[in-house]
N, C-alpha and C positions, 0 to 999 in steps of 0.2 A: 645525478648524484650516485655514488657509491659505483663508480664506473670500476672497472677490472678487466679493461683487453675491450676485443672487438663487439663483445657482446656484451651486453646491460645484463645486471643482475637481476632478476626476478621480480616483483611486485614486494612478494610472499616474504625474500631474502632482504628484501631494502627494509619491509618494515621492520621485522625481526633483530639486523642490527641497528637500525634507527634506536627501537625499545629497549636495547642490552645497553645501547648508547647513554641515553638520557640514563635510566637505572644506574648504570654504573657510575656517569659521575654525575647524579645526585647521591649517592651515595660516598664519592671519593668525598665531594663536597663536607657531609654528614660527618664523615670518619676526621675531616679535616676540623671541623670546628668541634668535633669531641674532640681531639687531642690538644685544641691550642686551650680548649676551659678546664680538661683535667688537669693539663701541666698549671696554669694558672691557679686552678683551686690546692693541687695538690702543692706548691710550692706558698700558696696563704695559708694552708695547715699547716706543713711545717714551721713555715713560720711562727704562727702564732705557739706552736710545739716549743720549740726555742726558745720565745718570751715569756714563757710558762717557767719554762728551767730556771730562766735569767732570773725571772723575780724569785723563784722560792730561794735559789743562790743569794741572790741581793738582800732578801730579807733576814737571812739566817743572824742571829743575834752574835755566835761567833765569829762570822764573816765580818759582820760594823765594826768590831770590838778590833778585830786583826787589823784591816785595812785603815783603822782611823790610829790605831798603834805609824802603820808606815807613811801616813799622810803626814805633809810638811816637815818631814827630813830628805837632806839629801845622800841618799842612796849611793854609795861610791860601786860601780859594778864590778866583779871580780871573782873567784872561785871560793872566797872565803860568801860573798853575797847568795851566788849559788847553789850553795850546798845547804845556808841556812834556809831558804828559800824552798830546796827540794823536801827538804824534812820540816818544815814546819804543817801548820795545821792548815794552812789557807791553801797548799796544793793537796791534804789528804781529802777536803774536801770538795776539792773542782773532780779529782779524781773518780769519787762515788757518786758526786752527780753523773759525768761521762758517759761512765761505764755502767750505772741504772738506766742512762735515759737514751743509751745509744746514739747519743751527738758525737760531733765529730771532733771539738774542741769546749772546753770549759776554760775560757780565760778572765782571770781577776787582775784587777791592774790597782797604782795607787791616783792620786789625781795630778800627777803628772804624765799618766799613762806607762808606765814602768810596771813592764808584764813582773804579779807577782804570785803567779799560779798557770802555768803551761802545761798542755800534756808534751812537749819536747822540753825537757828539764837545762838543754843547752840555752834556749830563749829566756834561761827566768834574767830577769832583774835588765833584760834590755826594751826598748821602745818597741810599742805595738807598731804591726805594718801599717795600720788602718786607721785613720785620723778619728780619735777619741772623745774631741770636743764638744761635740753635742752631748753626749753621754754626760760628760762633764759636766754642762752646765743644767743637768737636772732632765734630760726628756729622755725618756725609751722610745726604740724605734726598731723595726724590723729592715734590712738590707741584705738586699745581695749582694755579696765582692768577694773580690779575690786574695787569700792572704796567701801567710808563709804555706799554710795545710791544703790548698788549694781552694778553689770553688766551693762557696757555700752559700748557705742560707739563715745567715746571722740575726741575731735579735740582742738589742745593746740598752742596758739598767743598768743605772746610778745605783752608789751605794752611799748610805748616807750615813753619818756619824751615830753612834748611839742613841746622843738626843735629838735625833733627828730632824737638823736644823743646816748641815749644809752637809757636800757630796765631797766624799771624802776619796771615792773610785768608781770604778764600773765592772761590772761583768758581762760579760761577750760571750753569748753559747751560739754555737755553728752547727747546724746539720751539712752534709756535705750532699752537692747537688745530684753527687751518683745515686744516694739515698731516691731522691724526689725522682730520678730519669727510670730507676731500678721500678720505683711502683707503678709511673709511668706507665711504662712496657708492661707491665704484669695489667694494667689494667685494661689498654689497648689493645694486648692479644684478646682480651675475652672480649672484646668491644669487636675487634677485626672475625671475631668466630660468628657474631651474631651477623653483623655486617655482610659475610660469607653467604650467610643463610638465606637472608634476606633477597641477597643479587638473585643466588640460585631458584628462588622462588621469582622473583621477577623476572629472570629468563624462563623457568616454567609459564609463567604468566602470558611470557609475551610465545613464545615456543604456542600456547594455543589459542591466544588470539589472532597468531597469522593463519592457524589454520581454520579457524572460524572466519576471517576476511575470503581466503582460499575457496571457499565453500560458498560463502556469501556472494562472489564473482561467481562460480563456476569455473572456477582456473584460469579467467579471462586475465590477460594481461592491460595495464591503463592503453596502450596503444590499440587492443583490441576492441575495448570498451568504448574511447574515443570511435575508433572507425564504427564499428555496432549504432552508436546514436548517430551519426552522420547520415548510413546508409538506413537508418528506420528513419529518421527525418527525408529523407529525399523518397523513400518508397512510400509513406505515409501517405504525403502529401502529389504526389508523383498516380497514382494507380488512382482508375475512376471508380474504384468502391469504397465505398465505406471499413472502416475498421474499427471497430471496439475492443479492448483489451482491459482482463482484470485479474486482478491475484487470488493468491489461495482462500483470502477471505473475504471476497467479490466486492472488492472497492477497486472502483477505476484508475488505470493505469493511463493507458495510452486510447487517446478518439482522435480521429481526424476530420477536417475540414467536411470531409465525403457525409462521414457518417451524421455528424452534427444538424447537416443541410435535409439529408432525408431522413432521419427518425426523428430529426421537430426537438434536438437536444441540444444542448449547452453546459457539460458537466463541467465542474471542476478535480483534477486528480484530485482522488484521496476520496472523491464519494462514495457513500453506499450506491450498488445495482439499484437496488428499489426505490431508490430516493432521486433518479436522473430523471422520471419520465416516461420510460419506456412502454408502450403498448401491451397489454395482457398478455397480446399472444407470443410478437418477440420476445418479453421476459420469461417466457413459458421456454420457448426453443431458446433460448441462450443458458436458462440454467441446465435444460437437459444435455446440451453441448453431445449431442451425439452423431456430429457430421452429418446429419441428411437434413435438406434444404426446405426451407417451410418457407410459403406463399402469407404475406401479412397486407393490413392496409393500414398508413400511417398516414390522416390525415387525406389528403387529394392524391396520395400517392398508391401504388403499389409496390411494393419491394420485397426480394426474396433473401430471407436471411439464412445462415450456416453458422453453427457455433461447436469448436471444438477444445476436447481440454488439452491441453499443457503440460507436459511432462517433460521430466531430463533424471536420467536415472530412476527411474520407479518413484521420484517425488513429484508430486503435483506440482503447478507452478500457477494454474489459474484456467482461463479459457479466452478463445478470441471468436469473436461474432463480426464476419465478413456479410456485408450490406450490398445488395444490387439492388438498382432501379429498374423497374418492369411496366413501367406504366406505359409508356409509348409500347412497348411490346405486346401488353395488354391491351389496350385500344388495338390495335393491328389484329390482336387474336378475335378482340370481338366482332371485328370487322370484316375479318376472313370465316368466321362462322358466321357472321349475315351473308355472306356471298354464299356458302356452300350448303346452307339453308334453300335460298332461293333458286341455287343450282339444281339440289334434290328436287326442290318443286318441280321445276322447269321437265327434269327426266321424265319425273314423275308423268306430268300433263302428256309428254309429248310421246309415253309408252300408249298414255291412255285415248289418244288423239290417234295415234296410229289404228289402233284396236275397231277404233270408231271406225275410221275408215276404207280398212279391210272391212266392217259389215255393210256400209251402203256399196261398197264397190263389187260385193257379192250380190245383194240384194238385184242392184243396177244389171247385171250382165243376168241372172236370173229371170228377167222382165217382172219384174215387182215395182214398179215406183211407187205404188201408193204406199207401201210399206216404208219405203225408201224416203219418201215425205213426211209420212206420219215421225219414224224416228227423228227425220232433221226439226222436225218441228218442236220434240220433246228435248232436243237437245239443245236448243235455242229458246228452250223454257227455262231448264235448270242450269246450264254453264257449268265451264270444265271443274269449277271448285266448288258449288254450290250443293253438289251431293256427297264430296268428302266432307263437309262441315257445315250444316244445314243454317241459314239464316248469315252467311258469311256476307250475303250482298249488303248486308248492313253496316258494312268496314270499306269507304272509298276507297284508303289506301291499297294499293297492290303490293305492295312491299308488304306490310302487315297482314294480307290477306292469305300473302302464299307464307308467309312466318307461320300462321296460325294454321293452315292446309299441313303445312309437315309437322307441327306438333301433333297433330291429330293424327297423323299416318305413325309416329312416332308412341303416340298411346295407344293405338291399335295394337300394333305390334308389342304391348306392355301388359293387353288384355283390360284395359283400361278406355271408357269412351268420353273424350273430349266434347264437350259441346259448350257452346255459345248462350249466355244470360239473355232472357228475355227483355231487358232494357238494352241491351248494345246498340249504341248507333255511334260512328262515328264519322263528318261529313266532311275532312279534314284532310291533307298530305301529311304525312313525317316528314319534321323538318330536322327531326334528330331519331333516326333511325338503329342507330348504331345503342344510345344510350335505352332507347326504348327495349329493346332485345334484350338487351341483358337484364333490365329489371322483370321484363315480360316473361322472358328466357328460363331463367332461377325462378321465379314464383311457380311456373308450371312443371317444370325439373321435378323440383320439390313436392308438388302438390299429387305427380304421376307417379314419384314414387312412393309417397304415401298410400295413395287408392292402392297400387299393385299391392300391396302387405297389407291390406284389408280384407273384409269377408265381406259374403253378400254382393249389393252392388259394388264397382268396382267404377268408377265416374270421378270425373273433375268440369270442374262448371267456371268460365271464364269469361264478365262481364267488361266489357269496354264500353266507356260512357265520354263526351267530347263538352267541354264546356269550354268555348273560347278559345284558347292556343292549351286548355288545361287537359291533358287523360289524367281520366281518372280508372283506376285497373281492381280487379275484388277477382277473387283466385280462392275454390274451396273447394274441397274434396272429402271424398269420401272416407278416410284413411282412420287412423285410430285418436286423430288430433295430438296436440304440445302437451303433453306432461304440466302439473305445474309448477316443479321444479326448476322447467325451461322455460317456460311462460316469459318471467322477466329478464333472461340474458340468452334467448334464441339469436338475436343480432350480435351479441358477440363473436369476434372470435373465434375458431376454435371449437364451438356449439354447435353440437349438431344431433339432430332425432334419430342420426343415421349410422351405423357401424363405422370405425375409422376417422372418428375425430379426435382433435389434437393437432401437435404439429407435425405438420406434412401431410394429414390425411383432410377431413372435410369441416366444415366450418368455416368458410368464406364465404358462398353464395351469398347470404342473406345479409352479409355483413357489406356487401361490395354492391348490392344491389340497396341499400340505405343510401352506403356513400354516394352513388351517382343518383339519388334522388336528390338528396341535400345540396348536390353540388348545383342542382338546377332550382333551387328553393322549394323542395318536395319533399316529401317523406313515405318511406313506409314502416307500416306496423301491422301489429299480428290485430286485428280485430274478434275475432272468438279464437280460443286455445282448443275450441269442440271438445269432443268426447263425451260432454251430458247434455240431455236438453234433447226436447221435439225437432228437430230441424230437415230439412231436406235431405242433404248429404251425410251430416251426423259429424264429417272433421274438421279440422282446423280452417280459418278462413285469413286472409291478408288482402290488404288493402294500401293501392299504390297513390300517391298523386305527383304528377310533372308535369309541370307550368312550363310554358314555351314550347315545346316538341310538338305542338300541330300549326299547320299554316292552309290556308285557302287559296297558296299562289300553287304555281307548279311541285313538282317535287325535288326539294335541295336538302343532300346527306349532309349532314355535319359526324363528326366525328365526334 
């Protein structure tokens, strides 16, 4: 529509006359049926103006009195007719109505219709142009016709004899329709100045609702807007991340398939943020929308969310939270720190193994064997890990054994001394190795870096107890213990006793070592928050359990 050459008019420009369009002819519309009721009213006023005259003429008691004088004679027409005619009283008086009432004609007739008062003194005493019988027989009535004086607007009264018992003539007063078109016009100009007004204002009108649409789009044109939703539908749904989008007043906009699947959500547009579902801590980084990427758990998953805001010209427009999946990537990392766990061990052993052996091979070439004995004998007492972590041979698994050897070398170096619970025994393989680490992993983390910011002793005490295919794990330290403000949301999110929590910084450990408890039907919780109370170590203690993860066959990793 509104085509003009090779190029399409604007969005902006189509509405704009679309709106001047409708405005104007509803308005011609408007202008049109005021002029067809003013002419109509204003030509029933005159009318009834006219039947006004006619009667006070008709009634005039000298007007009965004349006309019933010229009723039934006949009238011979002639110059001697018309002269009495002109100077008698029945034209001094059509005269003074006339010229009072600004009609156009005053005519008195007898009841033969025999004009006997004309304003042209040449018509008196002949036949009216205008068939009189009605009048005649007794009815007033208003008409428009056309006589000798042109166009008018006629209103026609009997006249009735004195004694007012039969109609003796009529009189005929006329406005002329110039009269009725003259006021017409006078009225319809001031009608057309408002009507003026009106349009002007409704192109103002529409003049800024196109630039309120203008604005509204962005300057986009429908073809652009078309293409826009095409190409967010196909990238939407198209890219393997997740996408959330929301406006300036953080009700959803646009989610896709991606995101719906991994944040465990089902909105409908037009929701509130708060009311979709989302997890404490992606609600946390999506309303900071500060582009740096924060690590969340949703559910069985891991995923790393980004939320940024929205702008076009210095106005806000909302924000969008991009969703990855990290869980497989996760498992991988947890799995590549059991390897490089076990790796360090392994250096470790094989620095210390060497060491050994440069001394009996000193010893040996020295001629000492007994010395040379005696050591191989002590060292065939204690074993390569059993003096880094005293009572380790109480842990069959070897995988767990060198896990727990490098944490210890790990809290050395922290000035922190790991040791083993007088109840530990475990007589069991890892059959989930991967899982166990990480919850074993994080509780000692955490438990090491509490004792280090401690006074006094500076210890962590780590008990592993085998009931079945059940560990059960208790992790306590010396450190200044949970606050009780953290007491009940340390598993959260986000939570953390440590500098740098929030999003992006700490506050997952403890949240990701729950989830992969539960996910095995286990749990962990904080068992003392420490800090009051006689106790051994004085801090915070935790306590794991994960059913399944020991087996009595060989040893098989699960991921």
């Amino acid at each position: 529509m509104f085509s003009l050459g090779p190029r399409s008019v604007r969005l902006r420009t189509q509405i704009l006359l679309l709106q001047i369009a409708v405005v104007g002819l509803t308005l011609g519309l408007a202008f049109g049926v005021f002029a067809y009721v003013s002419g109509q009213r204003l030509s029933d006023e005159y009318g009834q103006r006219a039947l006004a005259v006619a009667r006070t003429v008709a009634s005039d008691p000298e007007v009965r009195a004349e006309v019933s004088r010229y009723a039934g004679i006949a009238l011979q027409p002639g110059p001697a007719l018309k002269n009495e005619l002109a100077h008698g009283d029945l034209e001094r008086v059509a005269d003074d109505a006339r010229l009072r009432t600004d009609a156009l004609f005053v005519v008195i007739t007898d009841d033969a219709g025999i004009r006997l008062a004309h304003p042209d003194r040449d018509r008196l005493g002949e036949m009216v142009s205008t068939d009189p019988t009605k009048a005649l027989g007794g009815t007033e009535f208003v008409i428009r016709e056309h006589g000798t004086l042109g166009e008018s607007v006629r209103a026609k009264v009997p006249v009735f004899a004195p004694n007012g018992e039969s109609v003796v003539g009529e009189v005929s007063v006329g406005i002329s329709t110039a009269a009725v078109r003259d006021q017409l016009l006078r009225d319809l100009r001031r009608a057309g100045l408002l009507i003026g007004g009106a349009l002007l204002a409704g192109i103002a009108g529409s003049v800024l609702l196109a630039r309120r649409w203008h604005d509204l789009t962005l300057g986009l044109e429908p073809s652009d807007l078309a293409d826009l939703v095409r190409e967010q539908d196909a990238v939407l749904h198209g890219i393997g991340e997740g996408v959330v989008a929301v406006d300036a007043r953080w009700r959803i906009t646009v989610v896709n398939d991606e995101a719906c699947r991994l944040l465990d959500i089902d909105p409908e547009p037009g929701s509130a943020l708060d009311a979709i579902g989302l997890t404490p801590r992606v609600l946390q980084a999506f309303r900071s929308a500060d582009g740096q990427p924060v690590q969340a758990a949703v559910g069985d998953r891991i995923v790393v969310v980004t939320a940024r805001a929205v702008t076009r010209d210095n106005r806000p427009l909302g924000a969008v939270l991009s969703v990855r999946d990290r869980t497989d990537v996760e498992s991988l990392t947890r799995q590549l720190d059991a390897v490089s766990t076990m790796s360090t061990v392994l250096r470790a052993q094989r620095h210390e193994f060497a060491n050994r052996l440069h001394l009996l091979s000193g010893l040996l070439h020295t001629g000492r064997p007994d010395e040379a004995t005696h050591y191989l004998e002590e060292l065939l007492g204690t074993g390569p890990l059993g003096a880094t972590l005293p009572g380790l041979e109480a842990i069959r698994d070897p995988y767990l054994q060198a896990f727990l050897a490098a944490k210890s070398a790990h809290a050395r170096e922290r000035g922190v001394h790991l040791r083993l619970g007088p109840n530990t025994w475990v007589d069991a393989n890892l059959s989930a190795p991967v899982d166990v680490t990480t919850v074993l992993g994080n509780l000692l983390d955490n438990a090491i870096d509490a004792a280090a910011l401690g006074e006094g002793e500076t210890a962590v005490e780590v008990e592993l107890v085998q009931e079945g295919e059940t560990l059960h794990i208790a992790v306590a330290d010396s450190g200044g213990g949970v606050s009780a403000e953290l007491a009940d949301s340390v598993f959260t999110e986000g939570v953390s006793t440590k500098s740098g929590g929030g999003p992006g910084g700490r506050g997952l450990g403890l949240a990701l070592s729950r989830q992969v408890a539960r996910a095995r039907g286990g749990d962990v919780r904080l068992a003392d928050p420490g800090g009051v109370g006689e106790k051994a170590l004085g801090g915070a203690e935790f306590i794991a359990r994960m059913p399944g993860v020991l087996s009595e066959e060989e040893m098989v990793w699960e991921s």
